[in-house]
C-alpha positions in Angstrom: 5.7 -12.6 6.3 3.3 -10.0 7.3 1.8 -9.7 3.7 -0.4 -12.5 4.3 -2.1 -10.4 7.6 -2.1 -7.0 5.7 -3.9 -9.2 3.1 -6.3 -10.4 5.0 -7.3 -7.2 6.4 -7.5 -5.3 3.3 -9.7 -8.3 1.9 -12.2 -7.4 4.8 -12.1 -4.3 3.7 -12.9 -4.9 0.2 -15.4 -6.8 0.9 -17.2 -5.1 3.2 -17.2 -2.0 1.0 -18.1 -4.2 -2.2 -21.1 -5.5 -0.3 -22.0 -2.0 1.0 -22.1 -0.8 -2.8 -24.4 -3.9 -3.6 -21.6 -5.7 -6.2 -22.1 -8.6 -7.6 -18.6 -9.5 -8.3 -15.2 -7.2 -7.4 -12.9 -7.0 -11.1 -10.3 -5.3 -9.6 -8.7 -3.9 -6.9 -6.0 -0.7 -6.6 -3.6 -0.7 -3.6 -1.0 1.5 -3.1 2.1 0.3 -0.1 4.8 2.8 1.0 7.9 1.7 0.1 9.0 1.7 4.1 6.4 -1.2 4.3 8.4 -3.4 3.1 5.8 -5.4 1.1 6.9 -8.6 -1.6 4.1 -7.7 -4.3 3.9 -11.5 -5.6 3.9 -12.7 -1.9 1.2 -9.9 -1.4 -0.6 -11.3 -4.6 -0.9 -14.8 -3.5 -1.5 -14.0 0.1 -4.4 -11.8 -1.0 -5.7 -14.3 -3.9 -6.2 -16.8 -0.9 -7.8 -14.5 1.0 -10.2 -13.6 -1.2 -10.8 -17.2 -2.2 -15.0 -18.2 -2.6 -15.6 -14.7 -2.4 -17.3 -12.0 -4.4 -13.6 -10.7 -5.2 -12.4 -14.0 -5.7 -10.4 -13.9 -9.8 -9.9 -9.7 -8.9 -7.1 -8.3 -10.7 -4.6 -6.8 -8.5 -3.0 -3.4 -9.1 0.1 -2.6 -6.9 1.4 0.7 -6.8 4.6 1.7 -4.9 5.0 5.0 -2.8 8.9 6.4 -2.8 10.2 7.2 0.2 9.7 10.9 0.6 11.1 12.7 3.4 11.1 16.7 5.2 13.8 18.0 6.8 12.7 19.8 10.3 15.8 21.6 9.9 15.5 23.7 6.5 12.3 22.8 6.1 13.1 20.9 3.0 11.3 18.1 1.1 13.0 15.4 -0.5 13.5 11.5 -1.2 16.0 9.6 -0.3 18.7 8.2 -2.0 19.5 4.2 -1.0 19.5 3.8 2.6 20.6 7.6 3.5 18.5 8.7 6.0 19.7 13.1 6.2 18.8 15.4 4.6 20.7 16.4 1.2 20.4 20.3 1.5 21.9 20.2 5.1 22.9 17.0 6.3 20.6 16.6 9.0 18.9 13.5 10.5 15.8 15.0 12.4 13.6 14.0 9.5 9.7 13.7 9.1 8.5 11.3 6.5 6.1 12.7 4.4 5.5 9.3 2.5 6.2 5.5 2.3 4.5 4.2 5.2 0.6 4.1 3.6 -1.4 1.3 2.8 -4.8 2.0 1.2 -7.1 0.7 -0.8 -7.3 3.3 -3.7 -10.4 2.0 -5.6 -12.5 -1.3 -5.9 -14.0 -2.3 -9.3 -16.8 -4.5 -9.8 -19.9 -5.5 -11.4 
């Protein structure tokens, strides 16, 4: 269950930068995962709720966004996502992929008062 440490550490986050910008209270906060991070958004939910708990973000709405899986081909150079678990390319069949997304985590905004 690793959703309860990535929690914790974007709650730092948030609240570091929500005391920076002198808020009052956090309303909301915007996260986008990559899909390769495997994250349970309701586990993520709670896990961050409790983090957050007798906080200045404590009550926050929570907005979860998804990244696909997007993926490069060093081969032909080609950009694409991937389809299930099929890791080559679909132009030439290769496996020496790069990914070009679905491993971030980040904290797109922080709304507050």
């Amino acid at each position: 269950m690793h959703e309860l440490r990535i929690a914790e550490d974007l709650s730092e986050i948030v609240l570091e930068a929500a005391t920076n910008e002198k808020l009052r209270k956090v309303t909301k906060v915007n996260i986008t995962f990559g899909e390769l991070v495997q994250i349970v958004p309701d586990i993520f939910e709670t896990a961050f709720t409790e983090s957050v708990r007798g906080t200045l973000a404590e009550g926050s709405k929570l907005d979860i966004e998804i990244v696909k899986v997007k993926m490069k081909c060093k081969n032909c150079d080609k950009e694409f996502r991937i389809s299930g678990n099929i890791f080559a390319c679909r132009y030439c069949g290769s496996t020496d992929l790069e990914i070009v997304n679905g491993k971030e985590i980040f904290i797109k905004s922080i709304e507050g008062e």
